[in-house]
PyMOL commands that place a pseudoatom at each C-alpha (Angstrom):
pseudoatom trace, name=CA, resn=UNK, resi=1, chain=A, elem=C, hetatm=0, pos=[2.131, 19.985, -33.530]
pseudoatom trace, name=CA, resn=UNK, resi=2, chain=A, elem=C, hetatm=0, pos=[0.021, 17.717, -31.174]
pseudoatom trace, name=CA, resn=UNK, resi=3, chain=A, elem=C, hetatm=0, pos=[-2.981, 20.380, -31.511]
pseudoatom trace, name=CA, resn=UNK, resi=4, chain=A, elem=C, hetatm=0, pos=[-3.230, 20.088, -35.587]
pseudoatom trace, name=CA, resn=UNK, resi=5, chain=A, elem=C, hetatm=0, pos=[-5.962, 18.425, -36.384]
pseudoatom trace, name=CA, resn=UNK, resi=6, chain=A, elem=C, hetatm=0, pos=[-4.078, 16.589, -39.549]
pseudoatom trace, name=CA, resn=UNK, resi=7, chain=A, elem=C, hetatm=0, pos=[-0.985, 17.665, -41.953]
pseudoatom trace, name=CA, resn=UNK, resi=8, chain=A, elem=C, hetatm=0, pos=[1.626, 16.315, -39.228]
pseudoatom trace, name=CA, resn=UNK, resi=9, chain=A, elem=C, hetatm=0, pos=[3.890, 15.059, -41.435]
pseudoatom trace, name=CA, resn=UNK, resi=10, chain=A, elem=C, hetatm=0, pos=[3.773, 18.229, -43.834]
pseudoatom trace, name=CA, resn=UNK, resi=11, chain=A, elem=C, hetatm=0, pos=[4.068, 20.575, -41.318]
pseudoatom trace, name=CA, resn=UNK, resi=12, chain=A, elem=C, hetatm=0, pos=[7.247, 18.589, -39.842]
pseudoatom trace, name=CA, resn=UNK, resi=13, chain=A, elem=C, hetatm=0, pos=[8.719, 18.380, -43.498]
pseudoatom trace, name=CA, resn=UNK, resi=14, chain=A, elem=C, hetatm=0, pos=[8.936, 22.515, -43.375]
pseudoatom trace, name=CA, resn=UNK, resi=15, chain=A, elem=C, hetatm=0, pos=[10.080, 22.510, -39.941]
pseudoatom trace, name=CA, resn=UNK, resi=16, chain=A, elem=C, hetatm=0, pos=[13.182, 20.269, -39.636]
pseudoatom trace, name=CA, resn=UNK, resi=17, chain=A, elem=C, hetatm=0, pos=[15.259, 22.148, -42.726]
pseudoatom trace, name=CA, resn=UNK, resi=18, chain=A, elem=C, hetatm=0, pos=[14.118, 25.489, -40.803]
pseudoatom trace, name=CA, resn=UNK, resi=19, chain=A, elem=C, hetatm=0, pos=[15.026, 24.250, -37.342]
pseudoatom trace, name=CA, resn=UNK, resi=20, chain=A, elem=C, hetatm=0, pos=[18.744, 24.259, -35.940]
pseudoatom trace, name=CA, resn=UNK, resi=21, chain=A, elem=C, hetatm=0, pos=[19.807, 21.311, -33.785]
pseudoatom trace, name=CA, resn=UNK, resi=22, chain=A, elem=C, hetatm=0, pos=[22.823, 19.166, -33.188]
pseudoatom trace, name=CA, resn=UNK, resi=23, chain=A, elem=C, hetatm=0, pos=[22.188, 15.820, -34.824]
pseudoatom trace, name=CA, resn=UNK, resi=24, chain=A, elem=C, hetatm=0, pos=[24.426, 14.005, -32.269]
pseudoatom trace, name=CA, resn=UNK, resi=25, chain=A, elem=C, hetatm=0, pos=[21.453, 14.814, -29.556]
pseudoatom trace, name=CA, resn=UNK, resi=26, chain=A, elem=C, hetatm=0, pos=[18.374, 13.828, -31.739]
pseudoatom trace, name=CA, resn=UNK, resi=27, chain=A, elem=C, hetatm=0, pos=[17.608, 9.907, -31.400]
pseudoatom trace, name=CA, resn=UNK, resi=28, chain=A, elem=C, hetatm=0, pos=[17.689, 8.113, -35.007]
pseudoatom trace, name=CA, resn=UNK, resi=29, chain=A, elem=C, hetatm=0, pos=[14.085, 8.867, -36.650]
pseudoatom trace, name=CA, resn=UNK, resi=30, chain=A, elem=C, hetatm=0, pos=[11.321, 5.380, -36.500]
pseudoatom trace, name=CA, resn=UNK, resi=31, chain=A, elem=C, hetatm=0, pos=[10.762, 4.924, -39.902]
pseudoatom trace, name=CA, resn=UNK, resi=32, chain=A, elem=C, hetatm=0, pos=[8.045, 1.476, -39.768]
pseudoatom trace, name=CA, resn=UNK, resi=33, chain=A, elem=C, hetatm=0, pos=[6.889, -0.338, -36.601]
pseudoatom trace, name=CA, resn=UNK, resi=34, chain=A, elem=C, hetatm=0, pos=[6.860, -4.273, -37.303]
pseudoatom trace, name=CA, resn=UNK, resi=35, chain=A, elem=C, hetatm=0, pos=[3.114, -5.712, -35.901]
pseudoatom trace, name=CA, resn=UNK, resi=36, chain=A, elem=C, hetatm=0, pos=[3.379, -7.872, -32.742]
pseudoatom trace, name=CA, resn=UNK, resi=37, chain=A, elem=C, hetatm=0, pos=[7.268, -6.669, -32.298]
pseudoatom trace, name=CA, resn=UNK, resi=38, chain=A, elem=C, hetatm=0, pos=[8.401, -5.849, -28.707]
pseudoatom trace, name=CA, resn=UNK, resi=39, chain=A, elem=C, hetatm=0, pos=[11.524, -3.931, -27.976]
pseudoatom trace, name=CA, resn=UNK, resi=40, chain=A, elem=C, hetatm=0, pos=[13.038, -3.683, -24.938]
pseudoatom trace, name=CA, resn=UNK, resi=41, chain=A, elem=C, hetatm=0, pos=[15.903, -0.731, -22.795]
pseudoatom trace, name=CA, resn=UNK, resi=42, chain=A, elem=C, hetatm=0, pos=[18.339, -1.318, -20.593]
pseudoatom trace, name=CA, resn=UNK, resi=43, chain=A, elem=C, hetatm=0, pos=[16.588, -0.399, -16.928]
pseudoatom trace, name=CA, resn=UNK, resi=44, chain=A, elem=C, hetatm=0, pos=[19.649, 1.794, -15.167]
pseudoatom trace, name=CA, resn=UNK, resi=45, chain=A, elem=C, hetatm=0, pos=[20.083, 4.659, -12.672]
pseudoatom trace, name=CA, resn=UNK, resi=46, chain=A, elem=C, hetatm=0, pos=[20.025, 8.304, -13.861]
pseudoatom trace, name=CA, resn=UNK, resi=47, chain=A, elem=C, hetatm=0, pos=[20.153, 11.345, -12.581]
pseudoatom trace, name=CA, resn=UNK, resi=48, chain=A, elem=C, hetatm=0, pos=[19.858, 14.876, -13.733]
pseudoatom trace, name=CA, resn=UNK, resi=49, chain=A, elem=C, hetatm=0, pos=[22.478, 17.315, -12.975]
pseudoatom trace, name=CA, resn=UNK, resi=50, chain=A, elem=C, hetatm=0, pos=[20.134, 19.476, -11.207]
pseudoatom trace, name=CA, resn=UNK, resi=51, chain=A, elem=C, hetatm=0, pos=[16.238, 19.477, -10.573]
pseudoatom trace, name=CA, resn=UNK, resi=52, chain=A, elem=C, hetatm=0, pos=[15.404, 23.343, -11.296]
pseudoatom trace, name=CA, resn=UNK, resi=53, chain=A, elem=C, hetatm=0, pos=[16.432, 25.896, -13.581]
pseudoatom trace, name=CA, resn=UNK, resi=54, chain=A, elem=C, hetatm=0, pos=[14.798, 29.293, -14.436]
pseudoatom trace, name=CA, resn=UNK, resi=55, chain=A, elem=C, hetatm=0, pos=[11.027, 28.459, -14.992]
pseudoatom trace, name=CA, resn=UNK, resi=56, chain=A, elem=C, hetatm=0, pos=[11.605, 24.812, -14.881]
pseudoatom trace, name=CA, resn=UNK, resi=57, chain=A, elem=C, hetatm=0, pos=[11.159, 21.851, -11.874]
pseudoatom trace, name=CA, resn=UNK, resi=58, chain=A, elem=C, hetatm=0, pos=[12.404, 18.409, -12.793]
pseudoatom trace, name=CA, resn=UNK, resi=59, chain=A, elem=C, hetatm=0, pos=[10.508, 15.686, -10.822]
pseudoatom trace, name=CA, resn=UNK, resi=60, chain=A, elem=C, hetatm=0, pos=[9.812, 12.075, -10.447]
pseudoatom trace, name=CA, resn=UNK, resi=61, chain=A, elem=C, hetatm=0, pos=[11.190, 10.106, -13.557]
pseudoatom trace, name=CA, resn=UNK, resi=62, chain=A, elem=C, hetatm=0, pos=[12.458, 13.164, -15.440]
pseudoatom trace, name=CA, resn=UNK, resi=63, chain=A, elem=C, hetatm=0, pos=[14.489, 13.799, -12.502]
pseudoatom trace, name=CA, resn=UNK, resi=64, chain=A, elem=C, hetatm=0, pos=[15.862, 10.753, -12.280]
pseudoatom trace, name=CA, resn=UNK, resi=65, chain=A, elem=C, hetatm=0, pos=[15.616, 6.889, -13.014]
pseudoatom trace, name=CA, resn=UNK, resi=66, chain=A, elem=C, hetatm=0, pos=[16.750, 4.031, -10.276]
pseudoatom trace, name=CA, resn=UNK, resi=67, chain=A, elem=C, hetatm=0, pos=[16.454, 0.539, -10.936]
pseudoatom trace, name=CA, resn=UNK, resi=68, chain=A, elem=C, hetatm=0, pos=[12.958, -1.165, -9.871]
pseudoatom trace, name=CA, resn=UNK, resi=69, chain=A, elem=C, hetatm=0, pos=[14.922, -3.218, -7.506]
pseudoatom trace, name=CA, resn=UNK, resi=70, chain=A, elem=C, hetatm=0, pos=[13.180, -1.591, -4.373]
pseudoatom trace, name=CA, resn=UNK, resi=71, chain=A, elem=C, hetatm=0, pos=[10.638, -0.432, -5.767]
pseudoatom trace, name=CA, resn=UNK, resi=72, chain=A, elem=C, hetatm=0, pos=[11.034, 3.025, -4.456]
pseudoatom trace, name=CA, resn=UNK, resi=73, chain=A, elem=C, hetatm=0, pos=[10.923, 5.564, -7.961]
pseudoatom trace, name=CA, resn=UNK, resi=74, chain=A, elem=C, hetatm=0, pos=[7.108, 6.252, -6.968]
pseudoatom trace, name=CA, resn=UNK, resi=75, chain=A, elem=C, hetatm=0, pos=[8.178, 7.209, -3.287]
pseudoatom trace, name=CA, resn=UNK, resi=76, chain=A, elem=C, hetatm=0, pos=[10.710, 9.104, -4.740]
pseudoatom trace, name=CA, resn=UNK, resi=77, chain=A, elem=C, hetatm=0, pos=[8.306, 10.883, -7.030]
pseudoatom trace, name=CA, resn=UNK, resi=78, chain=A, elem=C, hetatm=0, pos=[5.777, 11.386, -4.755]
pseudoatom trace, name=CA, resn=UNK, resi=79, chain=A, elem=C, hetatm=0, pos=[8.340, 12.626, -2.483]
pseudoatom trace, name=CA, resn=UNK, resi=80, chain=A, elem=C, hetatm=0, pos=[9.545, 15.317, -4.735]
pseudoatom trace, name=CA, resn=UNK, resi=81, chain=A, elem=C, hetatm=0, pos=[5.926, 16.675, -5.798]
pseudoatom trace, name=CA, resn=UNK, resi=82, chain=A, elem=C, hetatm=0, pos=[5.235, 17.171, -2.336]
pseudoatom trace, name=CA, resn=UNK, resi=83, chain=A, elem=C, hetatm=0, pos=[8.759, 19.091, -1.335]
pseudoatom trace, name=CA, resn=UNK, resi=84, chain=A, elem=C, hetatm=0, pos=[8.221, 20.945, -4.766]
pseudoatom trace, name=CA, resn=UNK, resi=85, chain=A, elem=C, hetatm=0, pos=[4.195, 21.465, -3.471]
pseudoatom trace, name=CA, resn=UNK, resi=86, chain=A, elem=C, hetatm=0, pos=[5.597, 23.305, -0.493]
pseudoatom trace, name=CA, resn=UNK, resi=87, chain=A, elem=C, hetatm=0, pos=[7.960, 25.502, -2.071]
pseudoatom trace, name=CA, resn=UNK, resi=88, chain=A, elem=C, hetatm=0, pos=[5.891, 26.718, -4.508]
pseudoatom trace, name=CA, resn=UNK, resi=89, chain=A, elem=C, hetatm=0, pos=[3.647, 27.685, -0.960]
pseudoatom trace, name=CA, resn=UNK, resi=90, chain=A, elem=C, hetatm=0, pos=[6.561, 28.791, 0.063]
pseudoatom trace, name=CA, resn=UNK, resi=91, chain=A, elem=C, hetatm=0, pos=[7.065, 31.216, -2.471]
pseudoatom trace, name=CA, resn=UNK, resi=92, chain=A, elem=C, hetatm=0, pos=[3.586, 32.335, -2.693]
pseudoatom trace, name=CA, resn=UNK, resi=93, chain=A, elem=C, hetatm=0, pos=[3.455, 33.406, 0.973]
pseudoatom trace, name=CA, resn=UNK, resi=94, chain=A, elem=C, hetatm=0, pos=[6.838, 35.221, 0.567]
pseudoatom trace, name=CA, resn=UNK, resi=95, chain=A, elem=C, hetatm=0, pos=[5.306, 36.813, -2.713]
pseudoatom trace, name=CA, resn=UNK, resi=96, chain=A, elem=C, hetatm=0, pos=[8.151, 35.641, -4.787]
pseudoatom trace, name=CA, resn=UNK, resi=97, chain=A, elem=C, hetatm=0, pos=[8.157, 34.400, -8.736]
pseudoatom trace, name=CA, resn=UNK, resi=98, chain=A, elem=C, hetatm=0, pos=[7.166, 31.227, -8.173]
pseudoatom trace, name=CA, resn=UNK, resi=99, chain=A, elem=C, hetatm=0, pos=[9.341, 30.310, -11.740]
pseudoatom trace, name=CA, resn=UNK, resi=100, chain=A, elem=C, hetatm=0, pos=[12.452, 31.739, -10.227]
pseudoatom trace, name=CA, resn=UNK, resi=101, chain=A, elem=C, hetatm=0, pos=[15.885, 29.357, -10.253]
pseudoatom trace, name=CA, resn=UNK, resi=102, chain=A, elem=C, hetatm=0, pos=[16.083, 31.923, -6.256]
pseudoatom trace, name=CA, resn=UNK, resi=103, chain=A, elem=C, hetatm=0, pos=[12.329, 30.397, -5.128]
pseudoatom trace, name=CA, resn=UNK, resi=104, chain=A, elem=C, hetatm=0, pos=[12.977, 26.638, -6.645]
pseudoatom trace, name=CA, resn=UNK, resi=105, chain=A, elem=C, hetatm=0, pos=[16.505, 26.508, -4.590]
pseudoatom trace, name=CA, resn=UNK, resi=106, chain=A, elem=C, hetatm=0, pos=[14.966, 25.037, -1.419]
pseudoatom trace, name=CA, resn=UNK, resi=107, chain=A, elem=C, hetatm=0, pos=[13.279, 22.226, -3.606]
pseudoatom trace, name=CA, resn=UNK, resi=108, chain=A, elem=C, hetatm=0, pos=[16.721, 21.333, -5.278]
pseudoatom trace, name=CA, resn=UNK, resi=109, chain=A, elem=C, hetatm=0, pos=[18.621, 21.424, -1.993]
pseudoatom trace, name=CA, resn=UNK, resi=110, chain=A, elem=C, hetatm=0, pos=[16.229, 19.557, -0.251]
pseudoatom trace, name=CA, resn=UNK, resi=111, chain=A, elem=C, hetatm=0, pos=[15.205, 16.803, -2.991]
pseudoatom trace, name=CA, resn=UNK, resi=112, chain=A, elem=C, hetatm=0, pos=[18.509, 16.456, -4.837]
pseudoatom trace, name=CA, resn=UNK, resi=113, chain=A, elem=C, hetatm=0, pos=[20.555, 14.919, -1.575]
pseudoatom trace, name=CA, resn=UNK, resi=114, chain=A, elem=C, hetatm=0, pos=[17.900, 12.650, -0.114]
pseudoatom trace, name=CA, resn=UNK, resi=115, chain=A, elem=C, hetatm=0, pos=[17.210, 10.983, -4.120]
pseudoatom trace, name=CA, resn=UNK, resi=116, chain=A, elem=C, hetatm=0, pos=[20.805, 10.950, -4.714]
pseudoatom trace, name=CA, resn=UNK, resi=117, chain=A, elem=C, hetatm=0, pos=[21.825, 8.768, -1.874]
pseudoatom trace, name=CA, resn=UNK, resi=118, chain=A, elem=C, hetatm=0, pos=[19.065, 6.459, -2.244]
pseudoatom trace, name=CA, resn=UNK, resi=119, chain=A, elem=C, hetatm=0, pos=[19.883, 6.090, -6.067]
pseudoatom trace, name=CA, resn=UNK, resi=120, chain=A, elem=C, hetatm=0, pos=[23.395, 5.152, -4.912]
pseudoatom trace, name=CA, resn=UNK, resi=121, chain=A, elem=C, hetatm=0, pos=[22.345, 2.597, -2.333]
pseudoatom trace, name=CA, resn=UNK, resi=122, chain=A, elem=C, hetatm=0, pos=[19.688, 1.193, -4.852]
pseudoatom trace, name=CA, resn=UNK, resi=123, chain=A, elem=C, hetatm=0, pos=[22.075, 0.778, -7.685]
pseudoatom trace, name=CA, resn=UNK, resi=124, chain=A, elem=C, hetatm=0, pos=[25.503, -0.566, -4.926]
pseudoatom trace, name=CA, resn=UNK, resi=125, chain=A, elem=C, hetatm=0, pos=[22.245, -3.181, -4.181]
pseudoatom trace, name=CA, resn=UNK, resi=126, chain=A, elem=C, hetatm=0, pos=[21.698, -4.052, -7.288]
pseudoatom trace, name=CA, resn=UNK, resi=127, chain=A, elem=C, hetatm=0, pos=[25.617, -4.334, -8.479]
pseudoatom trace, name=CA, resn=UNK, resi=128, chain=A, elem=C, hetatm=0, pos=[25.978, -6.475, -5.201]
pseudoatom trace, name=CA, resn=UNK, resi=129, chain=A, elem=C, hetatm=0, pos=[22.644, -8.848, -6.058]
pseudoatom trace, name=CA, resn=UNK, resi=130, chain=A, elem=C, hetatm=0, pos=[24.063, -9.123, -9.832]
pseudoatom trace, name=CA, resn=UNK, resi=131, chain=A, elem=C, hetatm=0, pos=[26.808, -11.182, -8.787]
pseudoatom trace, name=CA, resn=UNK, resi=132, chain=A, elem=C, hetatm=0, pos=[25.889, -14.651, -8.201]
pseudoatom trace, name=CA, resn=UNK, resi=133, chain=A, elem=C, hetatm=0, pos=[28.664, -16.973, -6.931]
pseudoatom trace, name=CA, resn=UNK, resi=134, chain=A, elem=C, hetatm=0, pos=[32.026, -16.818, -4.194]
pseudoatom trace, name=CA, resn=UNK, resi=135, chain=A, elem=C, hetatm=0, pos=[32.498, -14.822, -0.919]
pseudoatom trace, name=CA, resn=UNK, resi=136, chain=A, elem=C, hetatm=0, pos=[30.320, -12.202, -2.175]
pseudoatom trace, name=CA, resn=UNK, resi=137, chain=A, elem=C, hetatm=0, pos=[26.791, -14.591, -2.215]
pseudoatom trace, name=CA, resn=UNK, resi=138, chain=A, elem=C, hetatm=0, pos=[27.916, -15.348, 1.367]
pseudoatom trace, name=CA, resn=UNK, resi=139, chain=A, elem=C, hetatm=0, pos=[28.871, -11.613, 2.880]
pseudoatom trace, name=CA, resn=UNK, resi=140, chain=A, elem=C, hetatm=0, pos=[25.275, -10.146, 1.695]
pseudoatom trace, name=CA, resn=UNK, resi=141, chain=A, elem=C, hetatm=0, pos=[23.077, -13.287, 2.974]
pseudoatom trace, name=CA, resn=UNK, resi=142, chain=A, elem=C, hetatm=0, pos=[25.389, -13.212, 6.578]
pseudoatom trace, name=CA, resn=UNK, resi=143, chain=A, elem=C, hetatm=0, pos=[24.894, -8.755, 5.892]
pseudoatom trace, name=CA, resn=UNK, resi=144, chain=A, elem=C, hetatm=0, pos=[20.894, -9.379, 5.803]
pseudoatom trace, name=CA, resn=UNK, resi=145, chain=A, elem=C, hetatm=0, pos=[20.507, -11.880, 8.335]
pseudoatom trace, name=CA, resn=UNK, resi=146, chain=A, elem=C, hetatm=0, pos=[22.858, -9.223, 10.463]
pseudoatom trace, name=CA, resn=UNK, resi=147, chain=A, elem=C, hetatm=0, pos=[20.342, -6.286, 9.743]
pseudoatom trace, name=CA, resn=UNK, resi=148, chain=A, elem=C, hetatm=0, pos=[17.294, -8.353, 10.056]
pseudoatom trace, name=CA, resn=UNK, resi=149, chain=A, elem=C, hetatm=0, pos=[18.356, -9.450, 13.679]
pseudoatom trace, name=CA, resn=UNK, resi=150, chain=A, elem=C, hetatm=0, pos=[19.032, -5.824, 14.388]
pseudoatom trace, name=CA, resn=UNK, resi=151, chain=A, elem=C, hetatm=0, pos=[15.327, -4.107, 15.113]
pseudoatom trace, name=CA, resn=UNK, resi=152, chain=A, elem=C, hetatm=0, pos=[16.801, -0.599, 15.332]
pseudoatom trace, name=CA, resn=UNK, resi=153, chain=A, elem=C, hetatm=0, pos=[18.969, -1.108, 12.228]
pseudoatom trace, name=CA, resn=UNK, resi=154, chain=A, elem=C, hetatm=0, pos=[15.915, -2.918, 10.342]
pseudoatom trace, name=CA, resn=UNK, resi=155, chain=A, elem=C, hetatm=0, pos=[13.513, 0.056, 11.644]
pseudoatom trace, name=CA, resn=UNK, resi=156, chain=A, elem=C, hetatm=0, pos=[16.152, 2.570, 10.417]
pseudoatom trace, name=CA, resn=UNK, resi=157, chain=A, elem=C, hetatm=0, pos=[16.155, 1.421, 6.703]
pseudoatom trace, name=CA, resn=UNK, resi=158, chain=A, elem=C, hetatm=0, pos=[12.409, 0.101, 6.814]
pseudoatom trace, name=CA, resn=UNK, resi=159, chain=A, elem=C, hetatm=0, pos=[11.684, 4.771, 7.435]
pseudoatom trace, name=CA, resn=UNK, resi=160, chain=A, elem=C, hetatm=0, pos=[13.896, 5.006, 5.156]
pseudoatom trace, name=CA, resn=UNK, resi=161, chain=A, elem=C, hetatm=0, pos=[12.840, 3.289, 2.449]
pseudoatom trace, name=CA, resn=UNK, resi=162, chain=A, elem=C, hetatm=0, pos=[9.104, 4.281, 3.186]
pseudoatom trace, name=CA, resn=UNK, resi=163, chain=A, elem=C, hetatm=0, pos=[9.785, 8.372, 2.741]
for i in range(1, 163): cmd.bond("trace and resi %d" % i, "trace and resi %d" % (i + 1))
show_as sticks, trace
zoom trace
């Protein structure tokens, strides 16, 4: 509908009685949009079940959400265009479909597992810095301090978080 040129609304009128769909999945319909209003969403980790299905690659923020508290969702996406870049090279040299769920595998196995755990770290860091008083406030400042004394350690994560 993005390509008519004008009779949005008319042409969505026909469609929705002609169109099956579970109402339960289909967020409530914006019916006015108040000037100078803001809105706001909850910022929270998701992930998709998978990345690729037949035809399809999930990547970046469609594949999954973390919370900006690193700031690592555009390593992550730039991550997963270039692992999905070099199976789709893959699959060209091999002469396979590139569109097949068989050629997409290797980007799923390989992207899935590496955004996964740093989603979970991310999101046990920001559960841990959401809590402000007790034992807890002291374990994570004596836990930096521990990790920032450590070179190796601090070098491990400091990779890590780069890509």
């Amino acid at each position: 509908m993005h390509t008519l040129p004008s009779g949005q609304a008319s042409e969505l009128a026909w469609r929705e009685p002609h169109t099956p769909f579970d109402p339960q999945h289909i967020p409530q319909r914006i019916t006015d949009v108040q000037p100078n209003s803001t809105a706001s969403f909850p910022l929270k980790m998701r992930h998709a079940a998978t990345y690729t299905g037949e035809r399809v690659a999930l990547l970046g923020d469609a594949a999954h959400t973390i919370h900006p508290l690193a700031g690592q969702g555009l390593n992550q996406g730039q991550g997963d265009a270039a692992a999905l870049a070099a199976t789709i090279s893959t699959a060209v040299a091999a002469g396979m479909d590139i569109g097949s769920t068989l050629a997409l595998e290797s980007y799923n196995a390989e992207r899935y597992q590496a955004n996964n755990l740093l989603l979970g770290v991310v999101d046990k860091l920001h559960k841990l810095y959401s809590v402000g008083s007790g034992p807890v406030v002291w374990g994570r400042s004596w836990g930096l301090k521990a990790v920032d004394g450590l070179g190796v350690l601090k070098g491990f994560f400091m990779r890590r978080a780069a890509g």
